[in-house]
N, C-alpha and C positions, 0 to 999 in steps of 0.2 A: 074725670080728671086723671090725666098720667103722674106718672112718679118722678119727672121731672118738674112739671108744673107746680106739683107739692113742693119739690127740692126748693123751685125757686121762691117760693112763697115763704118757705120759713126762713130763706137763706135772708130775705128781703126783711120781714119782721123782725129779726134777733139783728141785721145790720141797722136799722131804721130805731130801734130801742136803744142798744149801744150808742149809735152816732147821736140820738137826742139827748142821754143819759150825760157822755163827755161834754157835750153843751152847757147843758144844765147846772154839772157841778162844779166847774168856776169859769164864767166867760168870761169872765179880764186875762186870765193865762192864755197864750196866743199859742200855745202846745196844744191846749185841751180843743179848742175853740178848733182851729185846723183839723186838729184828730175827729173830732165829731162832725164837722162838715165834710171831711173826703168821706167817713163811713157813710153820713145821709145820703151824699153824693152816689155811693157804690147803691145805697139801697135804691136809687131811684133808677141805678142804670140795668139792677135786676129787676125790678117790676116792671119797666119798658121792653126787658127782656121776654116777661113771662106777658106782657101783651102781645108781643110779636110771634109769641107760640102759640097765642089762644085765635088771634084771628085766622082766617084760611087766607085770603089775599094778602098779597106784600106790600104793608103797608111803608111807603119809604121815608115818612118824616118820623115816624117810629126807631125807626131803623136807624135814622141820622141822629135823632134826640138820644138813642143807647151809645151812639157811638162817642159824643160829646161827653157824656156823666160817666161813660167807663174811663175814661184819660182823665176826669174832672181829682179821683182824690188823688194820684200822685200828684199833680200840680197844689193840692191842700196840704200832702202832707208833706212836701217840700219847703212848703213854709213855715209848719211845724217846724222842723229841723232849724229853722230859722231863727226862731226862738228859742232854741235851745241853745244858742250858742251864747258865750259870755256876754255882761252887757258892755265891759270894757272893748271887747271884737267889733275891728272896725265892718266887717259884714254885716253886722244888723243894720248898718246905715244903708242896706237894701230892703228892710221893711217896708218903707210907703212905696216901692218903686214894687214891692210883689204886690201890694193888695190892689195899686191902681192897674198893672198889666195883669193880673188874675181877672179881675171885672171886666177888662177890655176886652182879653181873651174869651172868656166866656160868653159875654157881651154877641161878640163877634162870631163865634163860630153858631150861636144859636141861629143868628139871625142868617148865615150864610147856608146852614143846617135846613133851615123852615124855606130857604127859595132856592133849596138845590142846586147850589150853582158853583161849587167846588170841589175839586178833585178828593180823592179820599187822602192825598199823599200834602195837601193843608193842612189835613185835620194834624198829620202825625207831626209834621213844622212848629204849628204853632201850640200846641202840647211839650215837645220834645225842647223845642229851641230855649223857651224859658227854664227848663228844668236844665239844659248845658250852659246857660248862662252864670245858675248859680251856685254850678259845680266849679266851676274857673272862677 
């Protein structure tokens, strides 16, 4: 085992601990609840990482599943933010319109991830374009 395999291994334990800990400690807060699913998210997009280190062939739905879960928690914790704004702000009346295009998104890039069939410069579209959506 090299010392980056290690790196990622605990990188991946101590984000997958943390991100199920903010879960845990109140799921009705839409702060914590985001905060804890981008960090699960990050942990799963280092483990998919330190799979693609440990096999010898390239494996490419590997490769696509890391590339999905490393963009997945800014899009989490954009929503976070989301929540934190006043509840009198007329932007929270973008809540249901993130959780349902988060699912789609996601949704969507797994399935287009698992049959190869989209440029890499989709992936950054449909990650980036929600997150400039709800900066304007």
């Amino acid at each position: 085992m090299n010392l980056t395999l290690l790196l990622l291994l605990l990188l991946f334990c101590f984000a997958l601990w943390l991100g199920l800990y903010l879960i845990q400690r109140d799921w009705r807060k839409g702060y914590l609840r985001m905060a804890g699913l981008g960090l699960v998210s990050y942990a799963f997009a280092l483990g998919f990482r330190a799979l693609i280190s440990m096999i010898s062939n390239d494996g490419e739905i590997l490769v696509s599943l890391y590339q999905i879960f490393i963009y997945q928690p800014v899009l989490l914790w954009a929503g976070g933010l989301l929540h934190l704004l006043p509840t009198e702000s007329k932007a929270r009346g973008l809540l249901p319109f993130y959780y349902y295009g988060q699912i789609l998104t996601t949704e969507l890039l797994i399935v287009f991830a698992l049959l190869g069939t989209f440029p890499d410069w989709a992936l950054v579209l449909a990650t980036g374009l929600p997150i400039f959506i709800y900066l304007i």
